[in-house]
C-alpha positions in Angstrom: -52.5 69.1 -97.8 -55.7 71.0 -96.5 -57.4 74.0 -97.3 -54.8 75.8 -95.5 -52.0 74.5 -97.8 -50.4 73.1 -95.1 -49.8 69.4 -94.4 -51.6 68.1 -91.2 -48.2 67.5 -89.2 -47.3 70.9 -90.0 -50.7 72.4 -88.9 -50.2 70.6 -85.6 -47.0 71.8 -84.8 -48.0 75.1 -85.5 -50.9 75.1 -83.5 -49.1 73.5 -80.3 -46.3 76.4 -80.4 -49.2 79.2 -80.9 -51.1 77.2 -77.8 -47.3 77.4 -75.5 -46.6 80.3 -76.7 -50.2 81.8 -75.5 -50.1 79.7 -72.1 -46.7 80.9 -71.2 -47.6 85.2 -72.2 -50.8 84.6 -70.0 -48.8 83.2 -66.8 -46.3 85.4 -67.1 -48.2 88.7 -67.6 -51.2 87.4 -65.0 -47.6 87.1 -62.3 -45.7 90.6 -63.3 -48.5 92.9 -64.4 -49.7 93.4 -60.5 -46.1 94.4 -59.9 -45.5 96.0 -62.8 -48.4 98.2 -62.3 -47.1 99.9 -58.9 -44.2 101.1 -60.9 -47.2 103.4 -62.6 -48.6 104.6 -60.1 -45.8 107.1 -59.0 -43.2 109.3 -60.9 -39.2 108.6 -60.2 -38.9 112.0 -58.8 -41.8 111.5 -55.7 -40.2 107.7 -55.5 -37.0 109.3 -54.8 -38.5 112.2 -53.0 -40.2 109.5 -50.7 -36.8 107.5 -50.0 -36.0 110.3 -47.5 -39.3 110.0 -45.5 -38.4 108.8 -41.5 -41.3 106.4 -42.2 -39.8 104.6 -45.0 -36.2 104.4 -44.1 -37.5 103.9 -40.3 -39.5 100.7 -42.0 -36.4 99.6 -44.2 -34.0 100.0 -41.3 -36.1 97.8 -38.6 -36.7 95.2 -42.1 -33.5 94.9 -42.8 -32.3 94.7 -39.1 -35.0 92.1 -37.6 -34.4 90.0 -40.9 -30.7 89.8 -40.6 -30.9 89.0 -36.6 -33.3 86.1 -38.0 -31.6 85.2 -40.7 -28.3 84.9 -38.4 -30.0 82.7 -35.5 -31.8 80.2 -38.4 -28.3 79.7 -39.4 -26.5 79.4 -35.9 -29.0 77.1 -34.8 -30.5 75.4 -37.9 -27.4 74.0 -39.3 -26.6 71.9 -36.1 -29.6 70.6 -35.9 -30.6 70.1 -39.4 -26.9 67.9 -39.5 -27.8 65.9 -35.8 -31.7 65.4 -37.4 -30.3 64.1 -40.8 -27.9 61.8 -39.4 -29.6 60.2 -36.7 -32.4 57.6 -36.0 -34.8 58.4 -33.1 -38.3 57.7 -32.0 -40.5 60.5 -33.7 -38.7 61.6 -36.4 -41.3 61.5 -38.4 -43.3 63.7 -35.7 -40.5 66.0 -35.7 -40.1 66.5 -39.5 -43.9 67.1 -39.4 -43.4 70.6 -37.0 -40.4 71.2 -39.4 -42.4 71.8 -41.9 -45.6 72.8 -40.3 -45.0 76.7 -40.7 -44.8 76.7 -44.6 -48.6 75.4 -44.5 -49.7 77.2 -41.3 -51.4 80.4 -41.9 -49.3 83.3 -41.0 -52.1 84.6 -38.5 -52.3 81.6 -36.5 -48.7 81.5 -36.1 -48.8 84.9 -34.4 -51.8 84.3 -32.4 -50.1 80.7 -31.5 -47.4 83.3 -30.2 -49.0 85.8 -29.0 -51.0 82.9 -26.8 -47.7 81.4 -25.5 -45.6 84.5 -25.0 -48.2 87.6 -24.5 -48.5 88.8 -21.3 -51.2 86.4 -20.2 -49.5 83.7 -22.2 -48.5 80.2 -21.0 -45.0 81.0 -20.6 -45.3 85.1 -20.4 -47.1 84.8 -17.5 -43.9 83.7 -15.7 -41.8 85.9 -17.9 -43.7 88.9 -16.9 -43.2 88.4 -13.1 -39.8 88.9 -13.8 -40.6 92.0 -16.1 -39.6 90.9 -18.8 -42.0 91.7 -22.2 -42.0 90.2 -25.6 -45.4 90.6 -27.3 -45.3 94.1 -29.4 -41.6 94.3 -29.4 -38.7 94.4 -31.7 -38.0 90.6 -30.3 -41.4 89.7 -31.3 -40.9 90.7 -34.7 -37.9 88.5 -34.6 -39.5 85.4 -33.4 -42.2 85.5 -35.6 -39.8 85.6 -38.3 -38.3 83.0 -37.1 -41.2 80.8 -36.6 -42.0 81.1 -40.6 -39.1 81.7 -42.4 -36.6 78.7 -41.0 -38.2 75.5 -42.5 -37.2 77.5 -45.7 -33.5 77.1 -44.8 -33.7 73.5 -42.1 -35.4 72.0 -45.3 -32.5 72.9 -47.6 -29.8 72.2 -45.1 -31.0 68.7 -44.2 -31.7 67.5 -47.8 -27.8 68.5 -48.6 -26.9 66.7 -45.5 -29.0 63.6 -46.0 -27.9 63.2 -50.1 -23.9 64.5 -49.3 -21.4 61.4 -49.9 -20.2 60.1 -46.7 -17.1 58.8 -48.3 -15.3 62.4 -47.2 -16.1 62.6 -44.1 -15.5 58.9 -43.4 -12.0 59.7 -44.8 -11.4 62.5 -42.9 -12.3 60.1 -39.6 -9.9 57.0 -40.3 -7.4 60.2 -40.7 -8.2 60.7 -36.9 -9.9 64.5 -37.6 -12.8 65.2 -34.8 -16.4 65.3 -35.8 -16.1 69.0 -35.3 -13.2 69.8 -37.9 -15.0 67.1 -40.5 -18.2 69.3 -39.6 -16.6 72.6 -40.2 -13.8 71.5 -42.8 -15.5 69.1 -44.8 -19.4 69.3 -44.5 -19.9 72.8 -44.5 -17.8 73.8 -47.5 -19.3 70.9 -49.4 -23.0 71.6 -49.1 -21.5 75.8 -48.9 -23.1 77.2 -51.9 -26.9 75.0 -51.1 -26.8 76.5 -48.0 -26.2 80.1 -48.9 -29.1 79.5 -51.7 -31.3 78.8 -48.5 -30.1 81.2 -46.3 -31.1 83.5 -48.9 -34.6 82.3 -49.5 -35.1 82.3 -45.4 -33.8 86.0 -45.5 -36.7 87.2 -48.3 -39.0 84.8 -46.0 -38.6 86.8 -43.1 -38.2 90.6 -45.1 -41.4 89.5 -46.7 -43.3 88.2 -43.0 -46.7 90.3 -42.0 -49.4 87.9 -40.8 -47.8 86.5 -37.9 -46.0 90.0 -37.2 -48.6 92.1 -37.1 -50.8 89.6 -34.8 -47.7 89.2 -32.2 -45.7 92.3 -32.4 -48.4 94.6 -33.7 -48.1 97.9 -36.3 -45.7 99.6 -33.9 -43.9 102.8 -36.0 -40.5 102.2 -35.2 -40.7 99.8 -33.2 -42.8 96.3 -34.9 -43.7 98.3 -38.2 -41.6 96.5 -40.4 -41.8 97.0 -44.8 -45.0 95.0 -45.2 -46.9 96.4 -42.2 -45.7 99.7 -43.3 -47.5 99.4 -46.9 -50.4 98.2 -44.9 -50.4 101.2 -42.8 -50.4 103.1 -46.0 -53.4 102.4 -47.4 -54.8 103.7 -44.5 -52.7 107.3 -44.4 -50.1 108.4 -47.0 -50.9 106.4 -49.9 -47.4 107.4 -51.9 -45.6 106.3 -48.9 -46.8 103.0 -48.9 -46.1 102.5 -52.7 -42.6 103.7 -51.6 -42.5 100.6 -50.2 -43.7 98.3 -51.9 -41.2 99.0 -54.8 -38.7 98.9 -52.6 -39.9 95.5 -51.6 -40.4 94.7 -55.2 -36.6 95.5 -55.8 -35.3 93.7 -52.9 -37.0 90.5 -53.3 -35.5 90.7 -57.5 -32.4 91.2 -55.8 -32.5 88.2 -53.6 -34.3 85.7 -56.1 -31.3 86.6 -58.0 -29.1 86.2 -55.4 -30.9 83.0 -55.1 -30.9 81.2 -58.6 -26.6 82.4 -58.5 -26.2 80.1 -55.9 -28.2 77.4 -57.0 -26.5 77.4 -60.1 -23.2 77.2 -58.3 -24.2 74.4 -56.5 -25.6 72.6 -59.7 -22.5 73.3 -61.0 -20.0 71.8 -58.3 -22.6 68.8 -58.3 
């Protein structure tokens, strides 16, 4: 016993729960109180008042729009590949896994001006492209493609570490049953790894709703045309201030809604594992 009346082991215990218990209020308070504050900063009734402005629903329509088109080609074209790059030996895999996973370390601003350099007008390839008149830089498109470019390691990642750790013995008993790699692909692969690839999908969508660094450097702050949710809030903190915390609680509530979305499918999958 001590001075305290407490024995020593007692004392410890004590003091290790008061210093998680401490640790764990200042992490979480230090991540949600800079959200939580631009709930304060406007009433419900100008929050809802704002909803109808043609900025904001101009900004959440082009988000939601230029995220789903990129969201939609990641998927078309990253589940192929992530399937052919998990299953196969080549020279420079390595190499290639590298430039995977490059744009989750790039900064978002050189990605656009990497772009903007090979697709502007004066660009390597939009030289060429502009003879033809054809225009990417500071277009819808562009906003696209710089999703793209950040947001699908997010879901080739996922895809090819469900590939690479699935059990062959399925699909190598769908093949002595004489089914084509195709329907093994679509019949057996895909609904197995299903509910890990949706979790992805998902996180490469709020990648891509979330994008402003390479956007705004290739496609510009274009109303209507390349201002997308983030650029918009950008844009107001330059003009209409309330519009631009509009947004950003809009933002705030999508992006709930997808981590969500998210940990449901991740759960599903730990689940069927």
């Amino acid at each position: 016993m001590n001075a305290t009346g407490m024995r020593p082991e007692r004392l410890r215990h004590t003091i290790a729960i008061a210093g998680a218990a401490a640790l764990l209020l200042l992490v979480t308070l230090y991540l949600a109180l800079p959200v939580v504050t631009l709930f304060f900063r406007t009433t419900p009734d100008l929050f809802l008042s704002s909803l109808g402005d043609p900025d904001v629903l101009s900004a959440l329509w082009l988000s939601l729009f230029t995220s789903t088109v990129t969201i939609s080609v990641v998927v078309l074209l990253g589940t192929p590949f992530a399937f052919f790059h998990s299953r196969s030996r080549y020279p420079g895999k390595v190499l290639v896994d590298t430039l995977i996973d490059l744009p989750l370390v790039l900064p978002p601003a050189v990605a656009g001006l990497g772009l903007l350099l090979l697709y502007g007008r004066t660009g390597l390839i939009g030289r060429y492209l502009d003879l033809f008149g054809i225009t990417i830089a500071f277009t819808t498109l562009a906003v696209i493609m710089a999703q793209v470019f950040v947001a699908s390691p997010f879901y080739i990642r996922q895809a090819k570490a469900l590939f690479e750790q699935m059990d062959p013995a399925y699909e190598q008993t769908a093949r002595t049953l004489g089914a084509s790699p195709l329907r093994i692909f679509l019949g057996i692969t895909i609904p197995l790894t299903a509910n890990g690839l949706v979790s992805g999908a998902v996180m490469t969508f709020a990648r891509a709703l979330g994008e402003f660094g390479a956007t705004i450097m290739f496609a510009g702050n274009l109303p209507g045309v390349t201002q997308t949710m983030p650029l918009a809030v950008y844009g107001g903190l330059e003009g209409n201030f309330n519009i631009g915390i509009t947004i950003a609680i809009l933002l705030v509530i999508l992006s709930f809604a997808i981590m969500m979305a998210f940990r449901f499918f991740a759960r599903r999958e730990v689940s069927r594992a």
